[in-house]
C-alpha positions as CSV (number, residue, x, y, z in Angstrom):
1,X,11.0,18.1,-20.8
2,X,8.0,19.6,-22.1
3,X,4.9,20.7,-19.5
4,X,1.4,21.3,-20.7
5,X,-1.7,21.3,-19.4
6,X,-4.4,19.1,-19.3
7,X,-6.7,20.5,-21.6
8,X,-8.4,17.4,-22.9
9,X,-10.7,17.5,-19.7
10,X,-12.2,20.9,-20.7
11,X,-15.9,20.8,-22.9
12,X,-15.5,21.3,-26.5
13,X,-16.9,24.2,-27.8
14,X,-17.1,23.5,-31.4
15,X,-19.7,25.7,-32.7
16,X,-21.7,29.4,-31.9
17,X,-24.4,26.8,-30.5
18,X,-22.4,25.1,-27.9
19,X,-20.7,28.1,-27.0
20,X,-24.0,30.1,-26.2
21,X,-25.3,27.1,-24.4
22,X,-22.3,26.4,-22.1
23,X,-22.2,30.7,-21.6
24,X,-26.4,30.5,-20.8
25,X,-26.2,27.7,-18.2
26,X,-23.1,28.6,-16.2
27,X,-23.4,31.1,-13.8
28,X,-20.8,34.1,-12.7
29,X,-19.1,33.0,-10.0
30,X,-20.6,35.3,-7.2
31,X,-18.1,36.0,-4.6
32,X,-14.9,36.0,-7.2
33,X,-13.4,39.2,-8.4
34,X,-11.9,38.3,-11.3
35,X,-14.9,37.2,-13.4
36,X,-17.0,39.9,-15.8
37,X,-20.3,39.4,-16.9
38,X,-19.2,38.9,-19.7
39,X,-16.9,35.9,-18.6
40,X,-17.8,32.2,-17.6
41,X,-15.6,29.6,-16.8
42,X,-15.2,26.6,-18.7
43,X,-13.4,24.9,-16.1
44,X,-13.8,25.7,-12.4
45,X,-13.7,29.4,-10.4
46,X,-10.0,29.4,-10.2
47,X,-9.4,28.5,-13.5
48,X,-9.7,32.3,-15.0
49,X,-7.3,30.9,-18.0
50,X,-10.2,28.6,-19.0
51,X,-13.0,31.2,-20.1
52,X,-15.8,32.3,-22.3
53,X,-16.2,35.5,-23.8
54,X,-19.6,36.8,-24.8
55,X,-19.6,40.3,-27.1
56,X,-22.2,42.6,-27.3
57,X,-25.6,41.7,-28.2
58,X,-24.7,38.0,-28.2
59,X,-22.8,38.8,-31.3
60,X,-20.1,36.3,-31.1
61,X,-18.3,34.2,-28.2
62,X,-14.4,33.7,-28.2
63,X,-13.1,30.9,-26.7
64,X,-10.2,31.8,-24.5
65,X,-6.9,30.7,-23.0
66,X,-5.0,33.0,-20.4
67,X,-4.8,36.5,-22.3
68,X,-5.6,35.4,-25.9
69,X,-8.6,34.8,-28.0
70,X,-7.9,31.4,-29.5
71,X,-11.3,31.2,-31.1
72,X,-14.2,33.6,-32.1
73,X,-17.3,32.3,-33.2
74,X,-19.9,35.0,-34.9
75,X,-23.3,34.7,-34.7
76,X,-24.9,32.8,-37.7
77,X,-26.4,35.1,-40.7
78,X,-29.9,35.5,-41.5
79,X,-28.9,32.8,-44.1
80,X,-27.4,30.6,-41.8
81,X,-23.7,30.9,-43.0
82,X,-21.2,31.0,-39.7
83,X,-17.6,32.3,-39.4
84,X,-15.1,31.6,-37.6
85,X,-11.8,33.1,-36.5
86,X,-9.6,31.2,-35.4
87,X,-6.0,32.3,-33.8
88,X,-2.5,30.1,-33.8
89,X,-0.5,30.2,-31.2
90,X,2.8,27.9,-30.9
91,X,2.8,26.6,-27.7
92,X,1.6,23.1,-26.8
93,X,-0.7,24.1,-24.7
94,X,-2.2,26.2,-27.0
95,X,-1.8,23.8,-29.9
96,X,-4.0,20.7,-27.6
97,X,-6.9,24.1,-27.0
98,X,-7.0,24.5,-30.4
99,X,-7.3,20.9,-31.3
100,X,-9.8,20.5,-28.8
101,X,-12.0,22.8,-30.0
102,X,-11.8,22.8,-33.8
103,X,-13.4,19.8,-35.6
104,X,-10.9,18.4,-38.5
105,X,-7.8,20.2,-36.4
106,X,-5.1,18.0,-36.6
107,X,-1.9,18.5,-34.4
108,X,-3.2,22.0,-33.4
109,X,-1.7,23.8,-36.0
110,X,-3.3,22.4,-39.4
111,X,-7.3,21.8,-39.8
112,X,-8.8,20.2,-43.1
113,X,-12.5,21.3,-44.0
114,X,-14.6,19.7,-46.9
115,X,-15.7,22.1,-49.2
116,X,-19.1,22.8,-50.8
117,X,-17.4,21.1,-53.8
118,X,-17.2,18.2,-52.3
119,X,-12.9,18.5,-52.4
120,X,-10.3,18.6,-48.8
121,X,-9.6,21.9,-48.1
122,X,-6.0,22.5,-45.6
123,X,-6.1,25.2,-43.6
124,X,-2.7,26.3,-41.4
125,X,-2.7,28.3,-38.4
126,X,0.0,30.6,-38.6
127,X,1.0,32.1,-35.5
128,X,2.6,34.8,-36.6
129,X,-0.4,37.3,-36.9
130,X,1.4,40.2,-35.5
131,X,4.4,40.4,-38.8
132,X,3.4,38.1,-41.3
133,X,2.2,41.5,-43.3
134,X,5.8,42.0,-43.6
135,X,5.9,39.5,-45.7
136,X,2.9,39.0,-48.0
137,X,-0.2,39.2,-46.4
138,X,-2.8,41.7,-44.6
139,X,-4.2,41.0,-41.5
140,X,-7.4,38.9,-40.3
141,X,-8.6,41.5,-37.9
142,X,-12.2,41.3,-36.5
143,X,-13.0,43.9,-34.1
144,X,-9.3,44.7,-33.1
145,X,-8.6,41.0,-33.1
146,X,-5.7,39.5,-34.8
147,X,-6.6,35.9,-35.8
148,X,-5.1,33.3,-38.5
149,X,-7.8,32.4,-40.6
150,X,-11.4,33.9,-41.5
151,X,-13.8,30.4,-42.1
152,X,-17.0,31.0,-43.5
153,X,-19.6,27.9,-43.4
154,X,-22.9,26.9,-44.8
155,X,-26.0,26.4,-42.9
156,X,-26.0,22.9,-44.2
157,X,-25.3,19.9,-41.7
158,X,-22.6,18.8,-42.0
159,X,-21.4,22.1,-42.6
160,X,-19.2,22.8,-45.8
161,X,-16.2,25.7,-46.1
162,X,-16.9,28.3,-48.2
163,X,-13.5,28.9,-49.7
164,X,-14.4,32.0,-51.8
165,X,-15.5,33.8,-48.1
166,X,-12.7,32.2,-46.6
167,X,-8.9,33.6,-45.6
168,X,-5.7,32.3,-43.9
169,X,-2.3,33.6,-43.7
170,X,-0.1,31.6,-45.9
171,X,2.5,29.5,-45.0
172,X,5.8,29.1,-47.0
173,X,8.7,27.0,-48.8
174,X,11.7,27.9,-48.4
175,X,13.4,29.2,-52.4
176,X,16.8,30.2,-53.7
177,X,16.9,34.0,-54.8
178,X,18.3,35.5,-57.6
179,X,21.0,37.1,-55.6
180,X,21.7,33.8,-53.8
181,X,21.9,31.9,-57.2
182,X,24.2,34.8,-58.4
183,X,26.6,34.2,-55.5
184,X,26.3,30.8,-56.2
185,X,28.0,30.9,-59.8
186,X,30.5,33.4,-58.9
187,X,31.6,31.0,-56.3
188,X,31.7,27.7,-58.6
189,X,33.7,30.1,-60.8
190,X,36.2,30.5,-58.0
191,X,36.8,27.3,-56.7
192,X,37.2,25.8,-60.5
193,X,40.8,25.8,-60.0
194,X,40.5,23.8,-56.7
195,X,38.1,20.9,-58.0
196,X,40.9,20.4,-61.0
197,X,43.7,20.1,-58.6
198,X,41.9,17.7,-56.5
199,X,40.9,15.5,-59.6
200,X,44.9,14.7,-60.3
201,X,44.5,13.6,-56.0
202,X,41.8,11.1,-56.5
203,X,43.9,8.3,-56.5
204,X,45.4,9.1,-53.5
205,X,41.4,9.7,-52.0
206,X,41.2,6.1,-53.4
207,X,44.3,4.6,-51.6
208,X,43.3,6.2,-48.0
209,X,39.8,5.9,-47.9
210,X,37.8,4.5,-44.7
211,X,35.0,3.7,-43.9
212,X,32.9,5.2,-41.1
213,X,29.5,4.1,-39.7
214,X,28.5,7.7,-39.5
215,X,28.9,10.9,-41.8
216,X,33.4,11.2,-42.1
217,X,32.9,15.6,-42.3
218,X,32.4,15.3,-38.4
219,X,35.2,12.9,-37.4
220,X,37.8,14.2,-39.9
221,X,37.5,17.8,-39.5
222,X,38.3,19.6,-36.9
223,X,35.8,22.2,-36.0
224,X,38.9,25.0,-35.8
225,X,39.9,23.9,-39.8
226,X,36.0,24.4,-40.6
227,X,36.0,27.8,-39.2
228,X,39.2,28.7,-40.9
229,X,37.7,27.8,-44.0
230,X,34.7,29.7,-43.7
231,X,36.5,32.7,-43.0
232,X,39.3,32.2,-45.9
233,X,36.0,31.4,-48.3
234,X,34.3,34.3,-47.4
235,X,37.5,36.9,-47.8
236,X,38.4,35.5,-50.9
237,X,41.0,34.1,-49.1
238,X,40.9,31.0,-51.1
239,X,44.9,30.3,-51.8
240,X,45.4,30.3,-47.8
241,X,43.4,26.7,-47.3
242,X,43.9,25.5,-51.1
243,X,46.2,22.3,-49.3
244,X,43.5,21.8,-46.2
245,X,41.1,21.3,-49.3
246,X,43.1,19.2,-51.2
247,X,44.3,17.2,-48.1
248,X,42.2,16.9,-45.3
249,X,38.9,18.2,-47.1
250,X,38.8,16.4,-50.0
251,X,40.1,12.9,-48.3
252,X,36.8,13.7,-46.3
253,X,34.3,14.4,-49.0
254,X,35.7,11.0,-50.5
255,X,35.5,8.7,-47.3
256,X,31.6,10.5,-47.2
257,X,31.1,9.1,-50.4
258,X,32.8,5.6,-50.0
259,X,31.3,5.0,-46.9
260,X,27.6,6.1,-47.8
261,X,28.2,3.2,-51.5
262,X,29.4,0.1,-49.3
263,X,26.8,1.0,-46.8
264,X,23.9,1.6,-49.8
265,X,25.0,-1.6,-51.3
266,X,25.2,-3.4,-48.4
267,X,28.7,-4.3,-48.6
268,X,29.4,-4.1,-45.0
269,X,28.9,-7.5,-42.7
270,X,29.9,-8.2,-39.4
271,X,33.0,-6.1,-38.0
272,X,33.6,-2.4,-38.9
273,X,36.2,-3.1,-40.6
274,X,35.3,-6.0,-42.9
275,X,33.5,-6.6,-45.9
276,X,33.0,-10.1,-46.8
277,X,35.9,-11.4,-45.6
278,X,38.3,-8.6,-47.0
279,X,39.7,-5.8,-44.6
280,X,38.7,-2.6,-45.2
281,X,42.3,-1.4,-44.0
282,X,44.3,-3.3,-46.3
283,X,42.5,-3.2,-49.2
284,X,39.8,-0.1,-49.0
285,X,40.5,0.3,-53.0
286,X,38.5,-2.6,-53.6
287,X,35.2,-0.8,-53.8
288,X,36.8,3.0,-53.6
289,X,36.9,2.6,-57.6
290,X,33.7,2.8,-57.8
291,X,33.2,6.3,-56.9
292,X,33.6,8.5,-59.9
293,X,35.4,12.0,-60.8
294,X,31.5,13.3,-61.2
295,X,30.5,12.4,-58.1
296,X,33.5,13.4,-56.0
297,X,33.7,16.8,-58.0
298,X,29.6,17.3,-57.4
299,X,30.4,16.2,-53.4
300,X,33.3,18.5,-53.0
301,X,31.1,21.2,-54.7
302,X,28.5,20.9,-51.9
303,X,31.0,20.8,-49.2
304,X,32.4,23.8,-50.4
305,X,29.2,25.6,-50.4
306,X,28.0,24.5,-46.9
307,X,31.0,25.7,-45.7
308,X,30.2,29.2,-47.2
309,X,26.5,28.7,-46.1
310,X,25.4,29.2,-50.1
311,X,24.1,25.8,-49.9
312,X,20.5,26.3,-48.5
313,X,17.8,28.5,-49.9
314,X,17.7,32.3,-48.2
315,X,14.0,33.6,-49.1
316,X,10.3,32.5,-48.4
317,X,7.6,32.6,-50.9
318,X,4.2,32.2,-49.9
319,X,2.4,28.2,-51.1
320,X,-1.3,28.9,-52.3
321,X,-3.9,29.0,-49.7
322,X,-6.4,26.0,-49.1
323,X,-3.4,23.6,-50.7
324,X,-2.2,20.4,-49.5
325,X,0.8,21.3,-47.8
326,X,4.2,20.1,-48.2
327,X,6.2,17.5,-45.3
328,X,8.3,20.7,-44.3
329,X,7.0,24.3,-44.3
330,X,7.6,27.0,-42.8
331,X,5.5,29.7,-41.1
């Protein structure tokens, strides 16, 4: 279970305005050590985690939770424009604050802005500000700060993002490397041999197959045969666990496939084990058929490569800033 708190019941400071008048008509608690000058709660006495921050001069406020500056709102320009840092942090807690606070935030974690062109502009707030340098970026630093993203306003109501005065750290997609591709054709160069040898076994994939209700890779294999594999795969090993491949391997890659086409097709009524009237035990080549040498060899080739961990991509690149971002990303 997942505990948060309640932050829903504390004001809003959305702006440099709100925060300045929330900091002007709160008063330091008096008899409470804890509390600066420069602090005001935005809560109660006892709730120190709650706070405002005022800098010097009135020159910004930061909106805080426990230790960290979540938010940092500058002091408008003689032109009006405002900026705004803002800081991710992954917590939930942290993720309702920000949302609270930060008109357009969705989620706590992703905010979208109109621009003075009139387009959506997608901002993410990464939360690693302390080594996402490492990877592609410098920091957004104000005053010793580290924050997510720099967002620069206009004086205009509503306010418009000004994306050329505006920063985030980017956030990624996950890529294949060259070195990762590389492994990947020396490998399909090694298991050539295997994929023939289980083409002249198809029929007998055919003649045993069953169907399963969920994915055949967990049910057939046992997790010791997996591990074997892995470990032969990666030696080079590959002549040690040629018959698991053929045998116990492939019959599962081919029950995967059967059982995903009569499922996709809808071929499945009633009992598990009948289709239509016809039993899947005594006649599961009535439908196996239909699963061709291509698509075995292609599933078999996948299998393989999970088991070696080569299927999934090993390398972030950065996605352009401002962008509508993709279902999955990565921080």
């Amino acid at each position: 279970m997942t505990f948060s708190a309640n932050v829903w019941a504390l004001p809003a400071i959305t702006s440099y305005e709100h925060a300045k008048k929330w900091f002007d008509k709160t008063p330091k608690p008096p008899r409470s050590k804890k509390w600066n000058n420069h602090e005001r709660p935005l809560k109660n006495v006892s709730s120190w985690q709650y706070r405002l921050e005022r800098g010097d001069d009135d020159a910004y406020f930061d909106v805080c939770l426990y230790h960290t500056k979540m938010i940092r709102y500058l002091k408008p320009d003689q032109h009006g424009y405002r900026v705004v840092y803002i800081r991710g942090y992954d917590t939930l807690t942290s993720r309702k604050f920000i949302a609270r606070n930060v008109v357009g935030c969705y989620g706590g974690q992703v905010a979208s802005f109109m621009g003075e062109d009139g387009k959506q502009y997608v901002v993410p707030f990464n939360h690693h500000v302390h080594h996402h340098y490492k990877r592609d970026h410098p920091e957004i630093k104000h005053e010793n700060e580290l924050f997510s993203a720099m967002l620069t306003f206009t004086s205009s109501v509503p306010s418009r993002l000004v994306v050329s005065a505006s920063d985030h750290i980017p956030v990624h997609k996950r890529v294949v490397s060259d070195e990762r591709r590389q492994e990947r054709a020396a490998f399909r160069k090694q298991i050539e041999t295997i994929k023939l040898l289980a083409t002249y076994r198809l029929d007998s994939y055919r003649e045993n197959a069953q169907w399963e209700s969920r994915s055949s890779f967990g049910k057939s294999l046992a997790i010791r045969d997996i591990n074997n594999l892995q470990h032969a795969l990666r030696d080079d090993a590959l002549e040690a666990q040629t018959e698991f491949i053929l045998n116990e391997l492939g019959q599962a890659v081919f029950d995967n496939l059967y059982s995903t086409y009569l499922t996709n097709n809808d071929l499945i009524s009633g009992s598990r084990y009948s289709m239509r009237g016809m039993s899947l035990r005594d006649a599961p080549e009535a439908h196996a058929s239909n699963i061709t040498t291509k698509q075995f060899l292609a599933a078999l080739e996948r299998a393989l490569l999970k088991a070696v961990r080569l299927d999934e991509p090993d390398t972030l690149e950065a996605l352009p800033k401002f962008a509508e971002l993709p279902r999955k990303f990565f921080w």
